[in-house]
Each structure stands twice: as C-alpha cells, then as structure tokens.
N, C-alpha and C positions, 0 to 999 in steps of 0.2 A: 831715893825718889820712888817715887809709887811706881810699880813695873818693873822693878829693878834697877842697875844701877847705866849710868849715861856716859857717854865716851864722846868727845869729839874729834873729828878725825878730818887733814885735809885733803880738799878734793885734787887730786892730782892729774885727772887725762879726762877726755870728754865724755867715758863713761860714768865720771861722776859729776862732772856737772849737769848730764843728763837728772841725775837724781837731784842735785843742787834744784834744779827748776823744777822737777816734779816733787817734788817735798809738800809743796801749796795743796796738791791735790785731797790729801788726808787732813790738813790744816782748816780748812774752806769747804771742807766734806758737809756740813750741812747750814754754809750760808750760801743763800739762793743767790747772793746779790756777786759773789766770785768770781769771776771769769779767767779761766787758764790759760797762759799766752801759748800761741802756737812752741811745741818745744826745736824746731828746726830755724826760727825766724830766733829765737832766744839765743841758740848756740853759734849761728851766724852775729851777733849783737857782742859775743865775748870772744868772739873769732880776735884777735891782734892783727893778722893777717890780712882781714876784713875790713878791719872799725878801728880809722887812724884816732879816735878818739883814744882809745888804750895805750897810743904807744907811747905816751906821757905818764903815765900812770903806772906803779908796781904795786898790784895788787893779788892777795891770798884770798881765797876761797875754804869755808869749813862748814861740814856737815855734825850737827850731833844725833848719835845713833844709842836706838836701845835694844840690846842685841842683832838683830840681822833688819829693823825699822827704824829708818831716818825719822826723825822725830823732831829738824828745826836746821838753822842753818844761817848761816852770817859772811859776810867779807870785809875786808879790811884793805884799806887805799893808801897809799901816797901819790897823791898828786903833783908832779912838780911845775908844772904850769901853775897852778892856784897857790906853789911857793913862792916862786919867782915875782908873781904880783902881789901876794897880801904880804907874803914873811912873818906868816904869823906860828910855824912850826905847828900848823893843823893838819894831821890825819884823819883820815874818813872811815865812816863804818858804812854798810849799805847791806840790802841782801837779808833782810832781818825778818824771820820767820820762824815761829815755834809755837809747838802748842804750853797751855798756862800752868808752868810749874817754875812758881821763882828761880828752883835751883837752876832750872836750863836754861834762861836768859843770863843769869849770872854764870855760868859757864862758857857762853857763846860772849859775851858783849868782853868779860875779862880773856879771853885768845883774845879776841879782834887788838885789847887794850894791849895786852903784853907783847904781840908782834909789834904794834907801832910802839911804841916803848923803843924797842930794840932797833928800830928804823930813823929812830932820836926826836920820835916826833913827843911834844908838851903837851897836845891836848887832844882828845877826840872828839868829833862833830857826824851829823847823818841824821837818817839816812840818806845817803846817795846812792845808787844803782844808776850809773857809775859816776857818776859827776852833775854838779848846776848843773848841764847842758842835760842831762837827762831824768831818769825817774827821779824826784827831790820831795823830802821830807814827811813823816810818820801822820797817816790819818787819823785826826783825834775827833772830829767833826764831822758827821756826812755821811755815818756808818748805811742807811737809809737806802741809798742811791748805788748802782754799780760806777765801778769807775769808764772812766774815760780812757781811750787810748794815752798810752806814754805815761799814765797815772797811776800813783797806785792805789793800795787796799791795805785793811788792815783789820784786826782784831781789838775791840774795846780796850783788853787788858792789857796790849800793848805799853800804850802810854804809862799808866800802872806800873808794869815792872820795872820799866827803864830808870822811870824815877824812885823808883823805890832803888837803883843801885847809884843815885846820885846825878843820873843825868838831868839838864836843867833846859829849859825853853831859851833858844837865840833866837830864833826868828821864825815866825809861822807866816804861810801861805797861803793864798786864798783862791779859790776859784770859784768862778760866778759861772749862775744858770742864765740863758735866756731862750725865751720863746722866738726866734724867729720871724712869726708871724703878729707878732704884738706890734702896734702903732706906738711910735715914737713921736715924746713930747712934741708940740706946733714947736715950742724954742728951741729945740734940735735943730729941728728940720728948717728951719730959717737961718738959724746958724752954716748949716753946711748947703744952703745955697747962696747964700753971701760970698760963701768960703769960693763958689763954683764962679763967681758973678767976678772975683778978683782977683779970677786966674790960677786956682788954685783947680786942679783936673788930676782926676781918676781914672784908674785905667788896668786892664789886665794884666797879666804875664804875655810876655811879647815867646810864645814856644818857638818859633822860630829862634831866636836865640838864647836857648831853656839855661848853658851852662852859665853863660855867661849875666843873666839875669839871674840867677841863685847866686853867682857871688859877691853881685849889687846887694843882695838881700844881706848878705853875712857882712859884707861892707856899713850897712844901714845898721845893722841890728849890732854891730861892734861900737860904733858910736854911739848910738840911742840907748846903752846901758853900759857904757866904760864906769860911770859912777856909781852903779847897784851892787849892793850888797852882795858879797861871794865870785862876784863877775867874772869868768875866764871866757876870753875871746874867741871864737870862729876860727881856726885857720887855712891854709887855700888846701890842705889834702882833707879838709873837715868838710867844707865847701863841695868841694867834689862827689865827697863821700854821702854827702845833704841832697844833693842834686840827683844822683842814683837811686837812692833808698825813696825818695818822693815821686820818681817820675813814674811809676804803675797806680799811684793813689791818686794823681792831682789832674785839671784840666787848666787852661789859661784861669779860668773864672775861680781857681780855687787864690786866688793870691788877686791883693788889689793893693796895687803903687801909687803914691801920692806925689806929683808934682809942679814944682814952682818954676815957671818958665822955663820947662822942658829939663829940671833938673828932680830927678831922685828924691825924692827928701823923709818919705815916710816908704812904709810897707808893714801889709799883715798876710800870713799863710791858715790858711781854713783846713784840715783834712775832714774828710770820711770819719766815722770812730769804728775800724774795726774793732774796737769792743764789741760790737753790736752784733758783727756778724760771724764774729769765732765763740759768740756766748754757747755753750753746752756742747761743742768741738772736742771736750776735754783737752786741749791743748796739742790734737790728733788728727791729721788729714785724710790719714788710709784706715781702712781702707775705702768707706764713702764719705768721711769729711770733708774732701776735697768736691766733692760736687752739692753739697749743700752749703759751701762756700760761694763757691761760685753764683751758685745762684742768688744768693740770699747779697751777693755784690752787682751783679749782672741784670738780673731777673725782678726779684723782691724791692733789692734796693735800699741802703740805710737812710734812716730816718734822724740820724745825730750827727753831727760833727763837733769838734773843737781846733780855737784857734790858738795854738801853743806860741805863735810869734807876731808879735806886735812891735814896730820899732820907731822913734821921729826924730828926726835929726838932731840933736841934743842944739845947739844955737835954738831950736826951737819951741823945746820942751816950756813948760810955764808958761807960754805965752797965747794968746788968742787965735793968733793961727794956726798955732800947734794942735789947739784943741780940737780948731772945725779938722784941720788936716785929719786927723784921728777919728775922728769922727765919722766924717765922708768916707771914709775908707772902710770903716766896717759897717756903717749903709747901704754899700756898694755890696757888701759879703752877704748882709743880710738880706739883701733885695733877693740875691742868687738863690740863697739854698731855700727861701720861703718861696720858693716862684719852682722850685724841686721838691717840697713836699718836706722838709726839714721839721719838725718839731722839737726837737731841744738842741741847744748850742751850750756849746762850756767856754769861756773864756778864764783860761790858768798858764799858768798862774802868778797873784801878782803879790807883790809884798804887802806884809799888812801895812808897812809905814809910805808906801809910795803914793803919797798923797796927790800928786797932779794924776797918775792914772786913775786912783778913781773914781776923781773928779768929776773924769770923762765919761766911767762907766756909769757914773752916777745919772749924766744927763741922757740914757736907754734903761731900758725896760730889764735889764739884768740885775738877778741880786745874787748875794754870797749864797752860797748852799753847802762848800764844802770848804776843811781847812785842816792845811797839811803843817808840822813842827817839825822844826829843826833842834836835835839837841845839839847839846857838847858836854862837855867833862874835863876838869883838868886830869893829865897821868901822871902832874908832880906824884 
C-alpha cells in the first residue's frame, strides 16, 4: 500500500479508544461538512459500566495503523439480544472509518469478518455503532448536508469499497428534512382537529414525573415497533439510562404524548442537534471549548433539532386515527421549536419500506434529503 505497509492492531484500554474516536479527525480533515463528537461524551457511550446498552453485547474494537498513524478503524458486535429475537446468527460491524485504499477496508472489514467467524456467527451486517437503537447504517445519500446528532457521516467511497468486498444492500434508511416553519396542508390541519374534536388530546412531558414518563416512552415505543425490521427492545436499566443522558437536553415541550381517554397511546421525542453547537469544537472542551459551548447552547442558541423517536400504539398503526394521532403530535413539536426560532428539523430515521409512516410524513411539508444502508455478507 502506498506509504508503506498496514497493520491492524486491537484497541485494548481507553488510551486507544481515545485514538479509536479520533482517527475521524485526519479522515474528515478537509470535509467542511464533519463534525467531531466530543471525545469525553464518546468514551462515556462505550463505558460498559455506563451504558446498560453494552452489556448485551461482546464487542472488539481495531484500529489500522501505518507506522506510528492510525489510518482507519472498525468494530465487530455480537449481539445477543438481536439473537434471542431474530436467530438469525447475525454479527455486526460498526465503527467503520478509513481513508481510500481498497487494501485497508479489506483488511479492517476481513478482522471484523474472521472474529465473528470464531464467535459462530453466518453472516455480517452494519454499520452499527453500537446497535439499531443507536448510530445505524452507511451514508450513501446526503453527502451535501452535515449530520444530525446520533447520525452519522461518511465518505462517498465508502459504499464503493464495501461492495467491491461483496457486501450487499439489506435495508436503507431514510431521514427527512423539514422546515419548521412551513405551513402545512389545509387537509392536515383539519385532520388533526377532528382528530382534537374526538377526543384525541396532546400534551407535554409531565417532568414532574420525568422517570416514570421516559418509561411510558420505552413502553410505547416497544410496541409501536415489535414488528420492524432489526427491532431490539428498550429494557427498564435502558430506560433509566434514556431518562439520564436526555434530562440536560430536553424541556417538558421537547416530547409530545398522544392520548385516547386519558390513556398513552402515541409519543415523539424532539432534541437540540448538538451537531450544531460542538461543530469546529474538534471534538475538544479545554481549554476554551467549553465556553463557546455553552454559549452557543445557552446564549446563541440552536437553530436545529431532530426527532430520533416516534411511536403509536401498534392496535393503531394503519388506521385513521393513528394517523391524525401522529400527526398532532408532531404539530404540537412543530408549533414549539418554530415559535423558538428552529429552522431545520430532521425526522430519522425511517425504513425505506415502512409505508404507513410515510404516509404520514407525506401529509407535512418534510422531504428525504438523506439515506443511510445497511449491508450484510454471508461468512459461509
């Protein structure tokens, strides 16, 4: 390989997964559109100790290096929760990062293949960082745009190499733009007052009782997606863990509940995109990052959010009152942050095949703008 020859090597203690996350830095060195996640809020995310999400999960970490320069970098998953429900003997790949030299993606993607191999898994799928419930699937689409919080980024050539070692399109994702402030259809808007007129009512987060209203949420959102593609569940130490990591980001008004005769039935969660306000941070607090943080949260103020959760009681999905439900509810979201000065909103992401969502999306002023793919591979 040009530069000499490539090693990959795994990362074993938090001094290399420091490098593990800064590796992007060199990667993304001169796309303006990059944004490098804080590296304390990252190591905290892979924490085990932390983040009950991992402790389902036995997952390796590898860096590839050309002499004493990381040069790209991949992980490798078993999931046994995503066994236990699909049983499809699927390992994950996630974490996928390098600059464009076939041989290095074919180096990194073949570790990630041959651990799971050894871990008896048949096929490989990703990227995940670390699971569906979190960062999902290779941007092929959208290159244009910076991402969105919880989203990721990626390099054109990407897609490219992957398939050039055989991996193949399972399922792509979509995330949609909207303005906020854009007037929505008169047929919306008569829909979700009909929806208002027969009892169906909107409403905040009740923070007075903030924990136990996040596990309504993970309650809603385990049913409103038991049948999606890839689906692993919420569970109550995930919940907990959901409830902590949102409450410095969120206000009553960031979350809007759907209910039918005083019962639960719907829900969606809106954040902040600190995308917006760690962009040029380099991934770095101190020594004055952290006060043009602040301010640019406090002061300035962001101008974007996305809403990463959407849920409706599955009895309800397909149906006409599913729809206004859904509807009114991110009316409600949208009234908020346009009435706060919001000009772009993301709503991701959803399946390209999930045809009743978006239906819905259809009937607002939101269109696709970006799209994320999932491969796989057999390791027969």
């Amino acid at each position: 390989m040009a530069g000499g020859a490539v090693r990959i090597e795994p990362v074993a203690d938090r001094a290399g997964l420091r490098r593990l996350i800064g590796v992007t830095r060199q990667i993304y060195a001169d796309d303006p559109m990059w944004v490098q996640p804080l590296t304390f809020e990252r190591l905290d995310h892979l924490n085990q100790a932390k983040n009950p999400f991992l402790r389902a999960i036995e997952i390796r970490y590898w860096l590839a290096w050309r002499g004493d320069r990381p040069v790209g970098r991949i992980s490798a998953q078993v999931n046994q929760r995503h066994l236990e429900r699909h049983g499809d003997a699927t390992g994950h790949f996630g974490f996928l990062e390098a600059l464009d030299e076939p041989e290095l993606f074919a180096a990194l993607t073949g570790t990630a293949e041959e651990w799971l191999r050894a871990q008896g898994m048949q096929r490989i799928a990703g990227p995940f960082s670390l699971s569906i419930n979190d960062e999902s699937g290779l941007l092929v689409e959208g290159f244009d745009r910076p991402p969105s919080m919880m989203m990721g980024h990626a390099r054109p050539y990407y897609a490219q190499r992957l398939e050039a070692l055989g991996y193949a399109k399972a399922k792509d994702l979509i995330a949609y733009d909207i303005d906020p402030a854009a007037p929505w259809p008169a047929t919306t808007q008569k829909l979700i007052a009909r929806a208002k007129s027969a009892g169906i009512q909107f409403r905040p987060l009740d923070m007075r009782r903030y924990q136990d209203e996040i596990r309504m949420i993970c309650r809603i959102f385990n049913d409103a997606w038991a049948d999606n593609w890839g689906f692993i569940p919420f569970g109550e130490e995930e919940a907990v863990y959901l409830a902590k990591s949102l409450r410095p980001l969120v206000t009553a008004e960031s979350f809007s509940i759907g209910e039918i005769d005083g019962e639960p039935v719907g829900m969606t969660v809106t954040l902040p995109n600190l995308n917006e306000a760690i962009a040029g941070l380099d991934g770095r607090l101190l020594p004055l990052g952290w006060l043009r943080l602040i301010w640019r949260l406090k002061v300035k103020g962001v101008r974007s959010g996305r809403m990463p959760l959407m849920g409706i009681a599955k009895r309800l999905q397909g149906t006409p009152k599913g729809a206004a439900l859904a509807l009114g509810m991110m009316e409600r979201i949208r009234a908020h942050y346009s009435a706060l000065g919001y000009r772009h909103g993301e709503l991701s992401w959803i399946l390209e095949d999930n045809k009743p969502v978006q239906a819905v999306i259809a009937a607002t002023p939101a269109v696709p703008y970006k799209r994320y793919r999932i491969y796989a591979k057999s390791l027969a």
